[in-house]
C-alpha positions in Angstrom: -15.3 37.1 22.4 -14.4 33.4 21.7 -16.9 31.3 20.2 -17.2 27.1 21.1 -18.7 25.8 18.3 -20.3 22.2 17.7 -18.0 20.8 14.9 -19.6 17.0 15.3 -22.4 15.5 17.2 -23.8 11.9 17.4 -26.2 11.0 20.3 -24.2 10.8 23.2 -21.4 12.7 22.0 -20.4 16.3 20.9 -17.0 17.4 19.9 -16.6 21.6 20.2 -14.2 23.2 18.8 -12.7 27.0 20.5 -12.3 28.9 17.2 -9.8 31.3 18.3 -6.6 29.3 17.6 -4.6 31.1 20.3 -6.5 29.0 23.1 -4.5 28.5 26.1 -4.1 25.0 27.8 -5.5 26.7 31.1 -8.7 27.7 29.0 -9.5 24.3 27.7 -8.8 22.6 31.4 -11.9 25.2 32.9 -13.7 24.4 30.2 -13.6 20.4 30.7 -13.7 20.7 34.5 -17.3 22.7 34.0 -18.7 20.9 31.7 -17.5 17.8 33.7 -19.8 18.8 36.4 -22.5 18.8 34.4 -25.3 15.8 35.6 -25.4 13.4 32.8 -22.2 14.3 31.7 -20.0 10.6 31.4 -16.5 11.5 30.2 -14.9 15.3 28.8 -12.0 14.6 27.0 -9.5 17.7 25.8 -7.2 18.0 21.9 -5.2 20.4 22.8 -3.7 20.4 19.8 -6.8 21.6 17.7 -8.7 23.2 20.4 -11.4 20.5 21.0 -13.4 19.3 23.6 -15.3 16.4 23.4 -18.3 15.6 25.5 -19.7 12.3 26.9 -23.0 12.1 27.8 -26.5 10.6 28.4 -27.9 10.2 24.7 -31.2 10.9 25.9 -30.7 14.3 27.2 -29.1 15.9 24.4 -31.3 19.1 24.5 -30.6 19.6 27.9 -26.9 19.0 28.0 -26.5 21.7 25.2 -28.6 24.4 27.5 -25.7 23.6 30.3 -22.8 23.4 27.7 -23.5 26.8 26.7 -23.9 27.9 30.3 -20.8 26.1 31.3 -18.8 27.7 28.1 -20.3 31.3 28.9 -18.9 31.2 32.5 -15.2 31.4 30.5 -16.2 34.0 28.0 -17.3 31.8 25.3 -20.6 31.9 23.2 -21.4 28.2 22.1 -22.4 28.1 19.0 -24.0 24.9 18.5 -25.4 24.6 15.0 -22.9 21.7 13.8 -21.7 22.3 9.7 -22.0 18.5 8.4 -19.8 17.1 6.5 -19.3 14.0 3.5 -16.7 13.1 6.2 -19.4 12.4 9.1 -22.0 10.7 6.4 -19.1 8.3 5.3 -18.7 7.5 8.6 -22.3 7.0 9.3 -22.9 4.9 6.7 -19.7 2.9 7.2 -21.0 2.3 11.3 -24.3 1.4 10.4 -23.6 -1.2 7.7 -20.7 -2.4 9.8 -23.1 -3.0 12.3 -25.4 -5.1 10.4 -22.6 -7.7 9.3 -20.2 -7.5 12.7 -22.5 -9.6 14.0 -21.6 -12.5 11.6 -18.1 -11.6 10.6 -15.4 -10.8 12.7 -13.3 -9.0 10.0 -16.4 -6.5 10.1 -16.9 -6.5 14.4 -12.8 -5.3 14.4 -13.6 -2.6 10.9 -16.3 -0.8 13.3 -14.2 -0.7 16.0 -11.8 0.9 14.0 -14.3 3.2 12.5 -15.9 4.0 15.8 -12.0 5.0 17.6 -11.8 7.1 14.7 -14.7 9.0 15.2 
């Protein structure tokens, strides 16, 4: 069985990643149609490229949205595994987006760097 696992989260999104590298287009377009129909859901983007789905939502209903992912994901065969492995990528970029954040507000050098930051992550 495939596994979906939780590869990055920050409140109000969650990038999953299908582990099995032979995942078929068709796969990842059930996938982001069911968890597209999930209330609180905002926007379900697809990679196919990696394998990746990434998941919009309402911040403030994280713990339920992941009870409804893994529902969704288990209607396709998949077991969500959603115990995300940090990184010293995603601290870098915390740190950079919270600093950022301080000083976009009186530079606007820093307002364009955390846009930049925040596309890329």
């Amino acid at each position: 069985m495939k596994t979906a696992r939780v590869v990055h989260h920050v409140p109000g999104r969650i990038r999953l990643r299908i582990v099995d590298k032979s995942t078929d287009p068709d796969l990842l377009e059930k996938i982001q149609r069911s968890l597209g129909e999930i209330d609180d859901v905002n926007r379900v983007r697809l990679n196919h490229a990696t394998g990746s789905v990434v998941v919009e939502y309402e911040p403030e209903h994280f713990a339920e949205m992941l009870e409804r992912a893994a529902q969704a994901t288990a209607l396709h065969d998949l077991i969500l595994d959603a115990t995300p492995k940090g990184s010293e990528f995603d601290a870098a970029i915390q740190f950079a987006q919270t600093e950022l954040e301080g000083l976009a507000r009186h530079s606007l050098t820093a307002k364009h760097l955390l846009e930049a930051v925040n596309r890329i992550n």
